[in-house]
N, C-alpha and C positions, 0 to 999 in steps of 0.2 A: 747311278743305278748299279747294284750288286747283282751276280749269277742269284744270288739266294733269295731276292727280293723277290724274283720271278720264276723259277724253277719252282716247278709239282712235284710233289709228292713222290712219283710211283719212276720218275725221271731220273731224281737224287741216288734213289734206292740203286735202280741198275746203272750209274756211272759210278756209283761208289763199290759196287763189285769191279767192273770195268779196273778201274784205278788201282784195285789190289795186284793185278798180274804186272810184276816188277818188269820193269823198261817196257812194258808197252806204247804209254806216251810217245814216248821218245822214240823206238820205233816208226809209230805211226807219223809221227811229225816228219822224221828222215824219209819215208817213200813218200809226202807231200810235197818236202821241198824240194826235191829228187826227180822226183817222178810225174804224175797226177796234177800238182800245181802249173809247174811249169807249164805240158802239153796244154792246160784249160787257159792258160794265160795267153799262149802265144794264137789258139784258137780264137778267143775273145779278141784280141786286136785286130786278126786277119777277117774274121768275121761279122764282128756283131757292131754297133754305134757305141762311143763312148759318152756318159753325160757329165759335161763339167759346164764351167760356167758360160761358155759361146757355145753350144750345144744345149738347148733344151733346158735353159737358166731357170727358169719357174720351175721345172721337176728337181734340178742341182739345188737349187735354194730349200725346198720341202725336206729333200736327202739332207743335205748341213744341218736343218734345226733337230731331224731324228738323232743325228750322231751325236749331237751336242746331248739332247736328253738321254740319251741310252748312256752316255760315257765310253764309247769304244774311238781306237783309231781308225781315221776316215778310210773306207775299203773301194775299189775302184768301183764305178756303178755301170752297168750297158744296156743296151735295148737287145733286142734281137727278134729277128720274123719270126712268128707262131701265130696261127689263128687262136689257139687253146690259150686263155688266161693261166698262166703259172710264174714262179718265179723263185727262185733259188739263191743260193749262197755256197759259195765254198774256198776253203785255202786257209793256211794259219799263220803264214810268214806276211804273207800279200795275198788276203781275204779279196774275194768281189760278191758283188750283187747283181745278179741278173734278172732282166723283166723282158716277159715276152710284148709285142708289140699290141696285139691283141686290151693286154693288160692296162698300158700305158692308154690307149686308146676308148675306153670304156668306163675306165673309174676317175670319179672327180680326184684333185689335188690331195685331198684329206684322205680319201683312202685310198690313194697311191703309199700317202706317209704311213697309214696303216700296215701296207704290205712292207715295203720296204724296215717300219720296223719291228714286222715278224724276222724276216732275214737276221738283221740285228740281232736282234734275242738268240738265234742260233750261235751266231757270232761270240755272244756274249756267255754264255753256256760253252762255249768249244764243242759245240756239238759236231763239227765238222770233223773232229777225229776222228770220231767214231761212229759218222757215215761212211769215212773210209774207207774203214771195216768191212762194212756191213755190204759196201759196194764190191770187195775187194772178195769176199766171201762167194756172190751171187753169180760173177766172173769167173771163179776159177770155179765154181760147182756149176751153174744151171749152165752157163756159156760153154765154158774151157772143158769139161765133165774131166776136170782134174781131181776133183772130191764126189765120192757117190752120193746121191739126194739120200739115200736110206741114213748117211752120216750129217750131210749138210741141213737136213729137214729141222730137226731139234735146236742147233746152233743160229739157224735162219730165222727160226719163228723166235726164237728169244731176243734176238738182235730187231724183228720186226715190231716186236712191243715196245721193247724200249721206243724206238722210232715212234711211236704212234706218242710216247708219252712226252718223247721229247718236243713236239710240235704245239703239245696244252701249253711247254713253257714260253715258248715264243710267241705263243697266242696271247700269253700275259704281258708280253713285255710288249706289243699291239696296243692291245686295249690300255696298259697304263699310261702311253705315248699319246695316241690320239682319243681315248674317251670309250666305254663300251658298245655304243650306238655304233660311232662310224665302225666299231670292227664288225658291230653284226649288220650293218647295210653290203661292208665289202664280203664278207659271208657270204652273202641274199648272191651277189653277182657274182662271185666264184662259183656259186653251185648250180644259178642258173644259166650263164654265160651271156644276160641280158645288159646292157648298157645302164637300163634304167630299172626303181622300185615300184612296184605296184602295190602296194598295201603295206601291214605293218613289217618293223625291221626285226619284229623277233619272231616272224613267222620260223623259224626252224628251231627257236627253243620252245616252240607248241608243239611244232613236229617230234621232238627231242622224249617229250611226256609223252605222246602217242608210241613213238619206238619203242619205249621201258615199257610200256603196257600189252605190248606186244612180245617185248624179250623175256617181261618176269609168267605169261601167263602161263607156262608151261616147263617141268624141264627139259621136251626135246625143243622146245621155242629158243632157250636160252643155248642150246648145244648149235641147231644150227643156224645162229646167231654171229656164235662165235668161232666156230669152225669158217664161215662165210669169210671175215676179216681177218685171221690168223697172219695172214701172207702177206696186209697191205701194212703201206711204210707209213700211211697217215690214216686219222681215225676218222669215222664220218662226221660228213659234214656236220649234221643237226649235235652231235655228242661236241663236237668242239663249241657251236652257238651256246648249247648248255652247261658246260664245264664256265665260259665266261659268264654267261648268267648267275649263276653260283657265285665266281668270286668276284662279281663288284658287290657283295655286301661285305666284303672282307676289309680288316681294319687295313693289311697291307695295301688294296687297290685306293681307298682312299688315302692314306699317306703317300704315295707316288703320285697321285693325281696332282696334291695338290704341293709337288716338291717343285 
């Protein structure tokens, strides 16, 4: 699997500005392997469980067949206490995968593989540079008040879109891995934090058409709509169930299905 097989649209657009500011990469890679990495790595071992093959072999074995289909090198994987279902990725030199326990706990085998290869997809993307960033931004303005919000406001919400777009791509590299269904079941139990489904699995691409009909019916509908999300690093839930809804009729989803 290629970055480009999976990557959106609106994703491409802002890492190819990204890409233009000379030695940024390379910057950002230097405070990863420096900095950032390191401190997450040695956290991750002092804290959280690792899953290899005597540790949690049915989840390791799921994690192997994702790597093997995504095409990335194998990144370390963990568990870690959270009641809250989430799970994350980060690092460029020596990547990991984090799942909170909550996660591991609640979703079958098949969409554990689902989550784990949304992480991938980031991975796959290098989308972790340029969290970096976007973390590195948020730190030194909202935390550190090293940069004023009146400065960091406009740089923060540009960096927060990207974010949002960069998560459709990962969302594809999901669904191409495991099939569109199981992404929109583990959808169903990310958004409701339920174990199990009680009706249909694309109950939030119904919800998706209700949203739009609610965002287009007005222009202050649509303003604070989107004034509401401007801030968040991921996009709602039901817009992600529908963004994949849309592209499994794509010739791309089907070529990777059946690769």
């Amino acid at each position: 699997m290629k970055d480009t097989d999976i990557m959106h649209p609106e994703d491409a657009k802002a890492l190819q500005i990204l890409r233009r500011i000379k030695g940024f990469d390379a910057l950002i890679r230097a405070s990863m392997e420096y900095g950032y990495e390191q401190v997450f790595r040695g956290e991750n071992m002092g804290m959280m469980l690792r899953v290899d093959a005597h540790y949690h072999p049915s989840l390791y074995a799921a994690f192997k067949s994702v790597i093997r289909k995504v095409g990335i090198l194998e990144p370390e994987l963990y568990i870690y206490n959270d009641p809250v279902m989430n799970a994350y990725t980060y690092g460029e030199t020596n990547p990991f995968i984090a799942l909170s326990s909550s996660l591991v706990e609640r979703l079958t085998i098949e969409e554990l593989s689902c989550i784990i290869a949304h992480e991938c997809g980031h991975i796959l993307c290098k989308h972790t540079l340029y969290n970096t960033l976007l973390r590195t931004i948020e730190e030194l303005g909202l935390l550190l008040e090293i940069i004023s919000y009146s400065t960091l406001g406009p740089i923060l919400m540009a960096m927060q879109y990207w974010s949002r777009k960069s998560e459709l791509s990962a969302d594809r590299c999901a669904a191409a891995v495991v099939g569109e269904r199981t992404f929109q079941t583990a959808l169903l139990k990310l958004t409701s934090g339920m174990s199990e489904i009680h009706g249909s699995p694309y109950q939030l691409v119904e919800q998706a058409r209700h949203y739009h009909r609610l965002e287009n019916d007005s222009w202050w509908n649509r303003i604070q709509q989107n004034c509401r999300i401007a801030f968040n690093s991921h996009p709602q839930m039901c817009e992600r169930a529908y963004e994949i809804d849309r592209w499994k009729h794509s010739w791309l989803y089907r070529k990777l299905r059946q690769s």
